[in-house]
C-alpha positions in Angstrom: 19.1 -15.0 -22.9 22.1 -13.8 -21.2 22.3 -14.4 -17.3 23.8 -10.8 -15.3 25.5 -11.6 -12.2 26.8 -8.6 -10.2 27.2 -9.7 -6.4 27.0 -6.3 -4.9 25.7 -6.0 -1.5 22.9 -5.5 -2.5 22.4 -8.6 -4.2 23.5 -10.1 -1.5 21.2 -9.1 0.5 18.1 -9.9 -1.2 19.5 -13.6 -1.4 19.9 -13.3 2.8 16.3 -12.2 2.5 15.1 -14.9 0.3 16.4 -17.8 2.4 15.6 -16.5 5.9 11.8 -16.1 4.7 11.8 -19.0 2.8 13.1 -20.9 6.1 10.7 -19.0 8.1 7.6 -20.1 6.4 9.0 -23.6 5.8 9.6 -24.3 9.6 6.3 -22.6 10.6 3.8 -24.6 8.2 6.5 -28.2 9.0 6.4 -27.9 12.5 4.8 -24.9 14.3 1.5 -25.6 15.2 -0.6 -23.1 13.5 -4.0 -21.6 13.6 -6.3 -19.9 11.3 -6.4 -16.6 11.6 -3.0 -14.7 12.9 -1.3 -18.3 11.3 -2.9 -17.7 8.2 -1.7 -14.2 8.0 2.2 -15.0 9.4 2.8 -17.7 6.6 1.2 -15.2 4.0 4.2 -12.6 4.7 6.8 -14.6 4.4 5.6 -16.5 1.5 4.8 -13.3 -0.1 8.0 -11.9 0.8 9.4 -14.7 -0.6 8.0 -14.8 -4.0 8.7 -11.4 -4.4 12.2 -11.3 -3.5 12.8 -14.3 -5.7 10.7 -12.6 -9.0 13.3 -9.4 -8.3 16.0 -11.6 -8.1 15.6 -13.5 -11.5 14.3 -9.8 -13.5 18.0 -8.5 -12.8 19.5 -11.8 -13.1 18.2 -12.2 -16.6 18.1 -8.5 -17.4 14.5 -7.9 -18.0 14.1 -4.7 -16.4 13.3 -3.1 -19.4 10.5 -5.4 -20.1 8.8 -5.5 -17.4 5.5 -3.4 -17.1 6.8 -1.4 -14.1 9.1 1.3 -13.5 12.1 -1.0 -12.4 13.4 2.1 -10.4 10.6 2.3 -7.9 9.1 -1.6 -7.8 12.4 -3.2 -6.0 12.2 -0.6 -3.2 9.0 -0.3 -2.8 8.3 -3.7 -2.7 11.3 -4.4 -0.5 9.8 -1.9 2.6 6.4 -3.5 2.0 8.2 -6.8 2.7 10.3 -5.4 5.7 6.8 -3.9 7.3 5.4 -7.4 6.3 8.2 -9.9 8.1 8.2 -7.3 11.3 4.2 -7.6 11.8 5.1 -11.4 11.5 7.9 -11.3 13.9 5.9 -9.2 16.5 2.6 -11.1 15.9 3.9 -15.2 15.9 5.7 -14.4 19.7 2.8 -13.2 20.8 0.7 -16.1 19.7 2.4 -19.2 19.4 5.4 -18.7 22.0 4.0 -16.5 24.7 2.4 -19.2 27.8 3.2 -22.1 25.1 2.1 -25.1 27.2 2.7 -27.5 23.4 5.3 -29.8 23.1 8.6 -29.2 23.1 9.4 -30.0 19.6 6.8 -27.5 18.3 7.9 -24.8 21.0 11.1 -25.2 19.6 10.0 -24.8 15.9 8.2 -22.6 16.6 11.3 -20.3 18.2 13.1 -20.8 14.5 10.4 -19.9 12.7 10.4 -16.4 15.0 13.9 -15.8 14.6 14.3 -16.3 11.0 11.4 -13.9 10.7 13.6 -10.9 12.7 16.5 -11.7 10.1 14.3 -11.4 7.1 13.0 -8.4 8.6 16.5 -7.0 9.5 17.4 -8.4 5.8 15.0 -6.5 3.7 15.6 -3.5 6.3 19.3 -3.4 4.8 18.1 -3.7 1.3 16.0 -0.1 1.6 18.7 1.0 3.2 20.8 0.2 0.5 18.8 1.4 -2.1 17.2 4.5 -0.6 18.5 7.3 -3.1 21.6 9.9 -1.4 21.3 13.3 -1.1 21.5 15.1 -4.7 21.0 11.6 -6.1 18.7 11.3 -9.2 16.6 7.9 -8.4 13.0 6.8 -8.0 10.3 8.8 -6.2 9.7 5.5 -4.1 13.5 5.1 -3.2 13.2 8.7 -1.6 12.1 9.5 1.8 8.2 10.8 1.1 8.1 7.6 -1.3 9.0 5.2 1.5 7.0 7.2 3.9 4.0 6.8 1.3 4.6 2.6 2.0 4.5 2.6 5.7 1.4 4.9 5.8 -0.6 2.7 3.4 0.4 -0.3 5.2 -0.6 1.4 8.8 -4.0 1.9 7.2 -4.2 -1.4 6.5 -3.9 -2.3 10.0 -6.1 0.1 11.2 -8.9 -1.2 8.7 -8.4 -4.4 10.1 -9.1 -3.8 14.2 -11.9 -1.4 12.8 -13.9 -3.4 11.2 -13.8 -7.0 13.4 -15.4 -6.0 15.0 -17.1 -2.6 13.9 -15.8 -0.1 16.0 -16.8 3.5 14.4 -20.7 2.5 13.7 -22.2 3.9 17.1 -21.3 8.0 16.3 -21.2 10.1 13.1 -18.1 11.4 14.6 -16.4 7.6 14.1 -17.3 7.3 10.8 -15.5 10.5 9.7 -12.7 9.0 11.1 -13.0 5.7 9.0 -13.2 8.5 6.1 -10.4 10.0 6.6 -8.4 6.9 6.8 -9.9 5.5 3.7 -9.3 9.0 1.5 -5.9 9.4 2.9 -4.9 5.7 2.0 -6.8 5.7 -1.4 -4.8 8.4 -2.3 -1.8 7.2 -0.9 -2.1 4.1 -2.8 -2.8 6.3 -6.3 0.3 7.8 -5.8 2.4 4.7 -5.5 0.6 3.3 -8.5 1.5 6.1 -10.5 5.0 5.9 -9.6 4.9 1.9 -10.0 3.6 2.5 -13.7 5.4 5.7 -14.4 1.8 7.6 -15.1 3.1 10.4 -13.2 3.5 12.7 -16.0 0.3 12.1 -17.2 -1.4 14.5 -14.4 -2.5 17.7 -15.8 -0.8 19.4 -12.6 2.9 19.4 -11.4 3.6 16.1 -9.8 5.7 17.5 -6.5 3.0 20.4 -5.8 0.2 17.9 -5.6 2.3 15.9 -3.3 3.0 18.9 -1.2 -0.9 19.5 -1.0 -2.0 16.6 -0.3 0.7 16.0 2.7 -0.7 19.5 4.0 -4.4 17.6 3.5 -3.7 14.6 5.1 -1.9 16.1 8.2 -4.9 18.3 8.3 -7.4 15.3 8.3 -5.1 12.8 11.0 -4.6 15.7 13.0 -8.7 15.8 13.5 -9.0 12.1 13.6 -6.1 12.1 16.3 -8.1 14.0 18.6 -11.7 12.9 17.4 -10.9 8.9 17.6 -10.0 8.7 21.2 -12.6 11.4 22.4 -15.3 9.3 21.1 -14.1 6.1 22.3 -12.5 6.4 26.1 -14.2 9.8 27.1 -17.4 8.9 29.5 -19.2 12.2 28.6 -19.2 11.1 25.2 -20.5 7.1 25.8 -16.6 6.0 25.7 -14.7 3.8 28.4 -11.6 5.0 30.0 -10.8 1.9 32.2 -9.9 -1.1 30.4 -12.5 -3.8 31.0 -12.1 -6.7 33.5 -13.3 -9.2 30.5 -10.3 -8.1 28.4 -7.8 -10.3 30.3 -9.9 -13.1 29.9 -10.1 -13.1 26.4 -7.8 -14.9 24.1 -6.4 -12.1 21.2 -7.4 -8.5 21.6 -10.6 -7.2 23.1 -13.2 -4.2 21.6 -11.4 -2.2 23.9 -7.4 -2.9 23.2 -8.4 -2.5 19.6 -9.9 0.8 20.1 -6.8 1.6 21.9 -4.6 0.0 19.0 -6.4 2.3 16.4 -5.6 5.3 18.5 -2.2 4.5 18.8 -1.8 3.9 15.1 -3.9 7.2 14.3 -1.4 9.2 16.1 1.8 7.4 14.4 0.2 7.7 10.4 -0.4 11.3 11.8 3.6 11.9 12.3 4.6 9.7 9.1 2.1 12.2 6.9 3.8 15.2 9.1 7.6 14.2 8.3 6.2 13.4 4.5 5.2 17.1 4.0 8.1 18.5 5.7 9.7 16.6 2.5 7.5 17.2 0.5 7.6 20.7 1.1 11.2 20.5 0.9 11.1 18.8 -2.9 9.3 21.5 -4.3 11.3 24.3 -2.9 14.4 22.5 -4.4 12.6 22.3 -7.6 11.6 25.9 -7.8 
């Protein structure tokens, strides 16, 4: 089996990625003092940044590309902005927890400080690597390595997030209007998730509809459905009139983490943001089937 080495930029960059992660998660579990929990979930991006980068990196190295299940031009990216969303929530999340007020000793503090910055380099790392292989204008590549693709990644994985304030602890159980939001974000990311499945596998052509005008209509769908969960979400949770709290509670600054209410807040915030990722992906989507007419 022949080895393939082409150091291009971009391979270079997926080997920058592969050591600051692997460094990252090394110094964290050596010398950081971690906890279950936020820990748990820190050491599980880089390691599974890690293990990614380094499965992409031997594929191409041993030219395997062609057997491989996967559609070799949309797995790399993809994977690659799930990894950069992965390392940032790391490098925003182990601060916050293990450096901010850290009373430990200094020796931890300080591995602790490593472990952080080699996160933000793996995070600026795999940044450069979708930059790098995002497809050009008039540029035939991937669905995933153009912009409603990589848009599809970062409004699955803000789902994600949101599923996890809303449901420890349940936050949408107390009003039928909640719950429609949970709905919404559970259609819009099932679907979003089909989509990049499809690409992933290459099943796209196997829809017994045009693949860019069900993109375009479900864009127009889910902007439709976050628009209404935009305004629903934070009318039912800080509005008095409707059993909500406006002020943030005393209790909240005594509790370690995020309170009921900052996560109510946090989902708000994050309802609004998928809400302008799903309006810029059917501006483009609206865009790709105009150009394919």
């Amino acid at each position: 089996m022949a080895i393939v080495l082409h150091f291009n930029p971009l391979l270079w960059t997926r080997l920058a990625a592969l050591a600051f992660s692997c460094v990252a998660c090394s110094v964290a579990v050596h010398g950081a003092r971690i906890i279950p929990g936020t820990g748990d979930w820190c050491i599980f991006c880089w390691a599974f940044s890690f293990a990614g980068t380094l499965l992409v990196i031997l594929v191409e190295l041993f030219g395997l590309q062609t057997k491989v299940p996967v559609s070799w031009k949309n797995f790399p990216i993809t994977f690659a902005c799930y990894a950069a969303l992965l390392c940032l929530s790391a490098s925003i999340i182990f601060p916050l927890y293990f450096l901010k007020g850290s009373m430990g000793p200094s020796t931890i503090r300080d591995y602790s400080i490593i472990a952080a910055v080699f996160s933000c380099l793996a995070t600026i790392a795999y940044i450069s690597e979708v930059t790098i292989s995002k497809a050009c204008p008039g540029e035939v590549a991937g669905y995933m390595a153009t912009g409603p693709g990589l848009l599809k990644v970062c409004e699955t994985f803000v789902a994600c997030i949101i599923f996890v304030f809303v449901t420890d602890p349940v936050l949408y159980d107390h009003h039928h209007a909640l719950k429609y939001c949970m709905a919404v974000y559970c259609i819009c990311f099932i679907l979003s998730a089909a989509i990049i499945l499809l690409c992933i596998g290459e099943c796209t052509g196997c829809l017994p509809f045009p693949f860019p005008r069900f993109l375009s209509a479900y864009a127009m769908l889910a902007v439709v459905l976050y628009l209404s969960a935009t305004i629903i979400w934070p009318i039912f949770n800080f509005d008095p009139r409707h059993g909500g709290n406006r002020d943030r509670p005393y209790s909240c600054s005594t509790e370690s983490g995020l309170c009921s209410w900052d996560k109510r807040m946090a989902v708000a915030l994050l309802t609004a943001i998928n809400f302008i990722l799903y309006l810029a992906d059917l501006i483009y989507s609206t865009r790709l089937v105009f150009v394919n007419a």
